[in-house]
N, C-alpha and C positions, 0 to 999 in steps of 0.2 A: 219428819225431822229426826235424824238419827243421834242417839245419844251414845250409843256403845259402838265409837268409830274406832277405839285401840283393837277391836279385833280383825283391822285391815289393813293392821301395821306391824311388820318387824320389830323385837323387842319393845321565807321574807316574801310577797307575791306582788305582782302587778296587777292593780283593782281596780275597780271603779268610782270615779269621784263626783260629786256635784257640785256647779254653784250655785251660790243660793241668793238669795233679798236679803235686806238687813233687816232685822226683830222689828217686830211691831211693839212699840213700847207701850209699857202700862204703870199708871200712878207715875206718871213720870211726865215735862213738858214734852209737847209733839216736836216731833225729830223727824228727818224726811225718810221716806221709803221708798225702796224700788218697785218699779214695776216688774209682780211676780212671774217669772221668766227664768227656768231652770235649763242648765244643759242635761241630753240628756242620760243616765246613769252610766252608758256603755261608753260616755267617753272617757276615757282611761289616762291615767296617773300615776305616778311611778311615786306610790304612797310606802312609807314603814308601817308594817298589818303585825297583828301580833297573834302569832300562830296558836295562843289556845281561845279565840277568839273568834271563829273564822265569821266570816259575814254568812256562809252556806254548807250546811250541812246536814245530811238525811241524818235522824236517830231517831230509832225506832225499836219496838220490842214485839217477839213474835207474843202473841195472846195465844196457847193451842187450848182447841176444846175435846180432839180425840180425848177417850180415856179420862175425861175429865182432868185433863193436867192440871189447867189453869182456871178456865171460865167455861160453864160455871164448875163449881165447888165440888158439886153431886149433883145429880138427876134426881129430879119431882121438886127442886126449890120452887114456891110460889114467883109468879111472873115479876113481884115487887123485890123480892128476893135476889132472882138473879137482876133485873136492873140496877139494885143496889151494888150490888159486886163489880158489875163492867163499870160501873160508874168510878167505882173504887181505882181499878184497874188503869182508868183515862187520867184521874188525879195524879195516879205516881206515875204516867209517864210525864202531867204537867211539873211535877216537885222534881223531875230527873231533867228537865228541860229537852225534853224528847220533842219530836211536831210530828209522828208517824206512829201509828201501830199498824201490827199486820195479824188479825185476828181470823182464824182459821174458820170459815161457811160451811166447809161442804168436803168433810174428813173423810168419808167414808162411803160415796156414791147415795149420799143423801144429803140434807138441806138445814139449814140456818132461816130460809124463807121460805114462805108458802111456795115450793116451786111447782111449775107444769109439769115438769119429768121427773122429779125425784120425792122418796118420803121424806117427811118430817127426819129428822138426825133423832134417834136415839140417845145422844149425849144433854137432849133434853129434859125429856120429860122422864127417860127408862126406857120407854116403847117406841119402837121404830114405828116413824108416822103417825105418832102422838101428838094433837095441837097442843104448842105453849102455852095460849091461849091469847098472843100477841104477835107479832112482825119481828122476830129479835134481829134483822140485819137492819128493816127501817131505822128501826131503834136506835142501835150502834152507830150508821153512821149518821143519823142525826145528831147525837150528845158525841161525835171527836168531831163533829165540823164545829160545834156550838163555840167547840176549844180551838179550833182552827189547827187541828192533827188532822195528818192524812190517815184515812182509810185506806189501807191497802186489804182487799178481800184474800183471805186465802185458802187455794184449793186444791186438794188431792184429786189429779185427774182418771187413776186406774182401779186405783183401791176400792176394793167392796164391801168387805169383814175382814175382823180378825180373826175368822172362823171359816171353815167349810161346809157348812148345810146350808143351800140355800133354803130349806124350809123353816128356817129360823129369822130370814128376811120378812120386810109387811108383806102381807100378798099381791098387792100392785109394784112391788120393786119392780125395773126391769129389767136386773138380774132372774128373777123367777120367769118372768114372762119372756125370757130369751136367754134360755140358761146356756145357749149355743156360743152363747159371746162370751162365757167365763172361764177360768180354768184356776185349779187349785194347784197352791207352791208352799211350801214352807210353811202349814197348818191356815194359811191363809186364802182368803177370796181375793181373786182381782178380775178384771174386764180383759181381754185380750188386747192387746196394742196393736196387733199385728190385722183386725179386721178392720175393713176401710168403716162398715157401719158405728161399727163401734168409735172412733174417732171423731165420728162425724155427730154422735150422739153426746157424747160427753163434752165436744166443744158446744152444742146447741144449751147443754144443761146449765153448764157455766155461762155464756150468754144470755142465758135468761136474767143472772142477776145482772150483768152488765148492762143490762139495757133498760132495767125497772128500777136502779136503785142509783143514786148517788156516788159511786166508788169513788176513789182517784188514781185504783191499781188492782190490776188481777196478778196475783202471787202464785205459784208452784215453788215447792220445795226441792227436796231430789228423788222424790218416789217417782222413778216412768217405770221400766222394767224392776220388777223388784231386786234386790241384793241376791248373791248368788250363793244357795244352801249349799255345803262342800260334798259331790257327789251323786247332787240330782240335777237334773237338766231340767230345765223349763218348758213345757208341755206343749209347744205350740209348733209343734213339726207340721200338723194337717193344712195349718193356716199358711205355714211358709208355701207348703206343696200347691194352695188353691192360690195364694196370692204375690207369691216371690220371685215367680219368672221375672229372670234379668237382672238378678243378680246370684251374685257366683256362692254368695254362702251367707249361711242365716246369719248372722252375726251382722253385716252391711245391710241385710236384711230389716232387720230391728231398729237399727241406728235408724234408715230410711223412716220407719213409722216412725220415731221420736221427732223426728227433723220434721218430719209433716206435723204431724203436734204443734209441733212450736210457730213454724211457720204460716201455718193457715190460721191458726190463733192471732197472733198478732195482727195480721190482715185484717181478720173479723174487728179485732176492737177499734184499732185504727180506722175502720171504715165508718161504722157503726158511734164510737164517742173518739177522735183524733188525741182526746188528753188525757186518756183513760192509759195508765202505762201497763205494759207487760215484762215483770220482772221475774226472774228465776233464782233459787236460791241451789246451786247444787251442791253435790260433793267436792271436797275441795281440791284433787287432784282432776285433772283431764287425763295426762298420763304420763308417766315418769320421763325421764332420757334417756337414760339406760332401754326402752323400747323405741321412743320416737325423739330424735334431735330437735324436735320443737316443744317437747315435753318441759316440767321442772328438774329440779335437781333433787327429789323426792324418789324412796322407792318403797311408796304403799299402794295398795288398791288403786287403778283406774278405773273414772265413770265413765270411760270413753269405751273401755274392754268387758266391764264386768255388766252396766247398769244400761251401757248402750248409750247415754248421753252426751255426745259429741258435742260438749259446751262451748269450745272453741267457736266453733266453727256458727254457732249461735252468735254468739260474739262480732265474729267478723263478716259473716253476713248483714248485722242488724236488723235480728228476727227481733229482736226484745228492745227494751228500753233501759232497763238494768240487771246488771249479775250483782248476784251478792255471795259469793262462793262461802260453803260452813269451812271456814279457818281452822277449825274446831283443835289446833296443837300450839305448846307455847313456841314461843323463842328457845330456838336451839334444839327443838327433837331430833332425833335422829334421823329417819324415816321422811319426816313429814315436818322439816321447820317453816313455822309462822313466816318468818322474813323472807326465806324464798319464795313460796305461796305470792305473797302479796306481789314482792317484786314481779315474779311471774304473771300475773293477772293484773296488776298493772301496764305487763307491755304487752299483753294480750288488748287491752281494751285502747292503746294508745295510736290515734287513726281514725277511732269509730266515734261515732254519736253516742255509745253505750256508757251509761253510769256505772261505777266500779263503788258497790257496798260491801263491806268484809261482814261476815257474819261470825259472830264473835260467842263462846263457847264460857258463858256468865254463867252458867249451870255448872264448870268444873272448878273454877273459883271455890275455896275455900271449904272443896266438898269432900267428904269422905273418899278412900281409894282412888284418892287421882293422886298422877304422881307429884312427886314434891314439891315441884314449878309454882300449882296451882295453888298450894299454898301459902306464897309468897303474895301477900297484900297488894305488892306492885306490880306484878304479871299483867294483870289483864289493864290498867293505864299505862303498862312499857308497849301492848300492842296499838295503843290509840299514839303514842308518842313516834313508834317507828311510822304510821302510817304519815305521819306528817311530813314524810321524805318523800312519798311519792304523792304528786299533786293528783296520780288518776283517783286516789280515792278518796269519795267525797262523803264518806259518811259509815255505819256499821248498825246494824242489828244483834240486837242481845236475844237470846237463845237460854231462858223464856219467861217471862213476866213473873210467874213466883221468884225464881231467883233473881229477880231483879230485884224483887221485894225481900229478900230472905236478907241479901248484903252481907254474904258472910265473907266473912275475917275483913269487913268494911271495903272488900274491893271496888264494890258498884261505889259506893262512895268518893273511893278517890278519884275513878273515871271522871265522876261527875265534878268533883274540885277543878280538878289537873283540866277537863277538855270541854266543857257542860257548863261553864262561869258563866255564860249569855246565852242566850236565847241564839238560834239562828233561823233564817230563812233553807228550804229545800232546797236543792238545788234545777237549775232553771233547765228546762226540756229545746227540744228541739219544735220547731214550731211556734207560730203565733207571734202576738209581738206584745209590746209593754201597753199598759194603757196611758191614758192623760192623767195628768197631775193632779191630785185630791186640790181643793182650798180648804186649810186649816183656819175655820170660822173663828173660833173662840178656844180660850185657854183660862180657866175659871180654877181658884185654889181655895179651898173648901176645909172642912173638918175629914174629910175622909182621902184628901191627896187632891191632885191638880185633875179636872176633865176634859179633857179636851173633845171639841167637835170639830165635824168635817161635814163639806158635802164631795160626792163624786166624781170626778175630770166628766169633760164632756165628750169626750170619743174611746173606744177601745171596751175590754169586757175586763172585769174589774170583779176579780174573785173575792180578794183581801187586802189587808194593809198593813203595811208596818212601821212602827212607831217607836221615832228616836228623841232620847234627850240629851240634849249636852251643856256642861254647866257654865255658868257664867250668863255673860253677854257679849255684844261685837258681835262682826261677822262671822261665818262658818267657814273654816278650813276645809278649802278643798278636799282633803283624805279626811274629811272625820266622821266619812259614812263608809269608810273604804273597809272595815271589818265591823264586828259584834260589838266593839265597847259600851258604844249607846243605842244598842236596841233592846228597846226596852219589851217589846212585845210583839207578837200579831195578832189583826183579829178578821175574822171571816165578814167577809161583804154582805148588807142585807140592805135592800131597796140603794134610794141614793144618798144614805147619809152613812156616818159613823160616829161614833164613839169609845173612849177608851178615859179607864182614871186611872191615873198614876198614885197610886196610892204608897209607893215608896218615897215619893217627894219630900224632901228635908223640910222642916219648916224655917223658914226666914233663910232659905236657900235660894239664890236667881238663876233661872233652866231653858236653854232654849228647847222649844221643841217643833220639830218636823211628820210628817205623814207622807208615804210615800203608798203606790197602790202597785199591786199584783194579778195577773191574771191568772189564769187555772194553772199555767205550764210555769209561773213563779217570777215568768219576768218583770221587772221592778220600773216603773215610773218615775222621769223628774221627781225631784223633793216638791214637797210642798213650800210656798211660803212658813218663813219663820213665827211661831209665834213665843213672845217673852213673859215671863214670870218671875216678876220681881221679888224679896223675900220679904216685904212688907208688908205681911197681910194679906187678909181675901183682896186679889185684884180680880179684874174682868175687862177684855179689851174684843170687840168683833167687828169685823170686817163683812159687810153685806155688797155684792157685785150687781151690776143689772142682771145676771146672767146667774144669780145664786139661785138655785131649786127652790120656792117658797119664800123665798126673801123678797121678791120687789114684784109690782103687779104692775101694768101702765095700758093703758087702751091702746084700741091699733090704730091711734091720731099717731100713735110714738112713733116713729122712723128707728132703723138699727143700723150701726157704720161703725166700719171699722178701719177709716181713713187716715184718720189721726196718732200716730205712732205711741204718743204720749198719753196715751189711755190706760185705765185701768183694769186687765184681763184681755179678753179678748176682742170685745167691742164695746160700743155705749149707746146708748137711745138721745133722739135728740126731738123736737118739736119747736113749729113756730109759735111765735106768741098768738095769743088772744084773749077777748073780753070775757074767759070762762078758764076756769079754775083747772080741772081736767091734769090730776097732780100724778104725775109717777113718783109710786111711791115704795120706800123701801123699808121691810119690816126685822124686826131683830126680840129674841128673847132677853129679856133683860133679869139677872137670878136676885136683886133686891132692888126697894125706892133709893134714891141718891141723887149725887150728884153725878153726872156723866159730860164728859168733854166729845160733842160732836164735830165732827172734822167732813171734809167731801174732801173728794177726788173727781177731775176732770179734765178735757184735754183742751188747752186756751187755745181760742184761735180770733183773728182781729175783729170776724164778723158775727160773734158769735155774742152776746145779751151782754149788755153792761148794770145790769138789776134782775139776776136772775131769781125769779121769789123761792126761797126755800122754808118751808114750813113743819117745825120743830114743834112736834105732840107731846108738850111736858105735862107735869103732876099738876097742872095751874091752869089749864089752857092751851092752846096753839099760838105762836109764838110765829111770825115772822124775820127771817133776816136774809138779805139778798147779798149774791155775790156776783163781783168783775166779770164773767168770764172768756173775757178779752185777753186778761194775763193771769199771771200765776197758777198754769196748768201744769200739771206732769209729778204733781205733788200733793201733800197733805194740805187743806186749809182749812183753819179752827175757823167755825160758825160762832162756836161761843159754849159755856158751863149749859148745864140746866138740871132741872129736879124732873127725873123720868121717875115714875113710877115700873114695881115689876109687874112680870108677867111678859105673854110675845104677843104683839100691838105693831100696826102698821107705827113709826117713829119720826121718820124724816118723809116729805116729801119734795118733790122740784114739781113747781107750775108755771102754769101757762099764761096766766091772768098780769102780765104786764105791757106798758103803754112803753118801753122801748124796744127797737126793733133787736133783729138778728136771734138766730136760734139757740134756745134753752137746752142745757144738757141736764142728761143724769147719767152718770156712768157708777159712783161706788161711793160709800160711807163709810165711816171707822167711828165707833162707840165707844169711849173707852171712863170706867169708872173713876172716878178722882176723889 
């Protein structure tokens, strides 16, 4: 990641909307409800979004460990030590309202993980191939999924030292062990780009963590060929002469090894994890106009001439998944202005599947001998504000976590005012599809904020969820999931349940709230049913389905249909009568003793039980009371009060054990405390 880039320079949207069910009311008389039925997120509405809000957007900060920039601190901290620290690290990306980091594995043709082909990194412990005495990439991306931040793994693919002796490497390197593959430049080690072995070694090295560990991204920066010392040529004539036939000069030569890089890469992970992205962060010019009329309107260094990265052409291939070009100049440079850049790489990526990330130059903010721009408090939020003209780009990485943390002259700050106000979702990949719609069980308001539970959908892969409130009551406006105002959070999926507390919650505040689920690639799911939260006090209202995970058990006398339109979810369980009890029954946690008003849901039909027994497990007893359900289907019907005790207890049952004919349903329940 290049920090001293002035030496290669001269001197409203259309969104998506839901509809939804109306609130499930709490301490309140029963009200009718729909049957939950969402359209789904991708049908689109011509909604007013409020552009520092957006519903999608990557922000992310690089974490580097070369040189100890960042993480950790120094070399030899105790294993509690540096976890402390990255821990550190994940909090202020969650206080910046970041959902990305891109934390640097494998700086230097060594490792972050036990790897099979490489040493231990030196940026550890001191000593190259020193155990930590732990897994620190297991680690990492354990504690950013805990946070629901993507891991993007980040790797230096040629680099070896910052040095030239290889006997200063561990003795199992396999630089040492194959010093035929190296060559020294500019006081520097690197791998040769140019030998097919070597490509094919470094993409297996970085594979290794791709394929053992969790990622959600393999990153490269803009080190392939290194930067060009003024006057020495880069060493690798012998390689062109054994490997270069057919093409007419080293320079197309080089480009070719980088493009294979990239290209056989992406294959690999795509094949290997399909959601695992492959993003590149390069230099920010490709190449002026003044050489090429598809170039910008820039005249500094090209990575297309100088480093051999033909990013474009990366681009519009769709070797990668995202570019995130280092922007690294303000608005108005001479040489190299910010707003051309973007525009330019904006209609670069405009056609392709490719994500357009700016990488953003938060280290020159406020810093000693940069020029004046950068002193300007609003420099680096004017770059977040011009990006908002062009819709390709969808998000920015800050360049590099101390100065995220430093905020000098408050500029991270304002970023985060001005464009950082909400939470966002990533933006959504190509591939895969949304999963099924969570049910939002319960919405409980407590001394520490509202909690809400969920279980699952029942089709699709269901990474995460995300979690909207909006205030009042009534129905949901079509556009009021159409940007960030009410999202209040994400959280990363675990078995088939979730939860989240809203611990911002006003008190004596009324809030709807929804849950919508995610898959790996971020596509979003129907909303959930509404659940409402009155300002009255600890309320509690839950909704148990035949079909809830752990909520209702019924023997296989129970039949399953889903004939009846007016049901509720997706089907209901039904059973003839008989002289035996043999009760489907539906269980719910209840968070105190009280009073609770039990309600059923079922879908009336004329031959269906005119006494259907339901049996209501109060503080007191079992309690009988039977319902029509001949008529009054398709809706809520009060059973009646009762004193439940807490705790989670089977609650309501439907049985069998009645002397009139026609069949007994159970389809759903609603609990609600009064």
């Amino acid at each position: 990641m290049r920090r001293d880039l002035g030496r290669f320079l001269p001197g409203v949207t259309l969104t998506a909307a839901l509809v939804l069910g109306l609130a499930v009311v709490t301490s309140r008389p029963a009200e009718p409800d729909t049957v939950p039925t969402a359209v789904p997120v991708a049908a689109e509405a011509a909604c007013a979004t409020d552009p520092a809000t957006p519903k999608r957007q990557l922000r992310g900060m690089w974490i580097a460990s070369v040189a100890n920039i960042d993480w950790p601190s120094r070399t030899g901290l105790t294993p509690a030590a540096q976890q402390a620290e990255y821990r550190g690290w994940l909090d202020l990306a969650q206080q910046r309202r970041m959902n990305a980091v891109v934390v640097q594995i494998r700086p230097a043709a060594d490792a972050f993980w036990p790897s099979t082909y490489e040493p231990w990194s030196q940026w550890l412990t001191g000593t190259q191939g020193g155990n930590p005495g732990y897994d620190p990439l297991a680690f990492m991306v354990a504690e950013a999924h805990a946070r629901n931040l993507e891991f993007h793994a980040w790797f230096n693919p040629y680099r070896v030292a910052n040095h030239t002796d290889l006997s200063k490497l561990a003795a199992s390197h396999p630089a040492r062990t194959n010093p035929g593959w190296t060559v020294s430049y500019g006081g520097q080690l690197y791998y040769n780009p140019g030998i097919p072995a070597v490509r094919a070694f470094v993409q297996d090295a970085m594979m290794d963590a791709v394929a053992r560990y969790d990622i959600d991204a393999v990153h490269w920066d803009d080190y392939f060929y290194p930067y060009p010392v003024s006057g020495v040529a880069f060493p690798d004539q012998a390689a062109y002469a054994q490997y270069g036939s057919g093409f007419s000069s080293i320079a197309d030569w080089r480009r070719h090894n980088v493009n294979l890089l990239v290209q056989e890469m992406g294959a690999k992970i795509r094949a290997a994890k399909p959601w695992v992205k492959l993003g590149i962060s390069p230099f920010g010019i490709w190449r002026n106009a003044g050489t090429d009329p598809l170039g910008s309107r820039t005249t500094g260094l090209q990575s297309y001439d100088a480093i051999y990265a033909d990013t474009r052409r990366w681009v519009r291939q769709g070797w990668v998944d995202y570019i995130a070009p280092q922007v690294y100049w303000q608005i108005g440079h001479p040489a190299a202005d910010y707003a051309e850049l973007v525009r330019w790489w904006s209609e670069t990526v405009t056609g392709t599947d490719v994500h357009l990330l700016i990488g953003q130059a938060t280290y020159r903010a406020g810093a000693s001998g940069q020029d004046a721009a950068w002193q300007d408090p609003a420099e680096l939020t004017d770059h977040l504000t011009l990006n908002r003209s062009h819709p390709q780009v969808v998000g920015d990485l800050h360049f590099s976590a101390k100065d995220v943390r430093a905020d000098r002259i408050g500029a991270v700050s304002r970023v985060a005012t001005d464009h950082y106000r909400r939470p966002a979702l990533a933006p959504a990949g190509t591939g895969g599809a949304a999963p099924a719609a969570p049910s939002l069980t319960s919405a409980v308001r407590g001394t520490g904020g509202v909690t809400l539970t969920w279980q699952r959908g029942s089709t699709g892969s269901t990474a995460g969820y995300a979690v909207y409130r909006l205030p009042g009551d009534g129905t949901v406006d079509p556009c009021a999931l159409a940007d960030a105002r009410h999202l209040l959070g994400t959280v990363r999926a675990s078995g088939g349940s979730g939860t989240f507390t809203d611990a911002t919650a006003a008190a004596g505040a009324t809030y709807r709230y929804l849950v919508t689920a995610l898959d790996r690639r971020h596509h979003e799911s129907p909303a959930s049913n509404v659940r409402l939260v009155t300002g009255g006090g600890a309320t509690f209202s839950v909704v148990v389905d035949n079909a809830t995970a752990g909520g209702f058990t019924a023997a296989g006398t129970w039949g399953t249909s889903s004939y009846l339109p007016a049901r509720y979810g997706a089907n209901y369980r039904f059973a003839l009568p008989q002289a035996v009890s043999d009760p489907a029954w539906f269980s719910a946690t209840l968070p105190a003793a009280g009073a609770y008003r039990v309600e059923v849901w079922y879908p009336a039909d004329p031959g269906y039980n005119s006494a259907a027994p339901h049996l209501v497990a109060t503080a007191n007893g079992t309690v009988t009371a039977t319902v029509d359900q001949r008529v009054g289907g398709g809706q809520w019907r009060v059973l009646g009060t009762y004193d439940l005790a807490a705790g989670t207890r089977q609650v309501v049952g439907v049985s069998r054990w009645t002397s009139t004919p026609g069949y007994v349903v159970a389809d759903a329940v609603r609990i609600t405390r009064v």
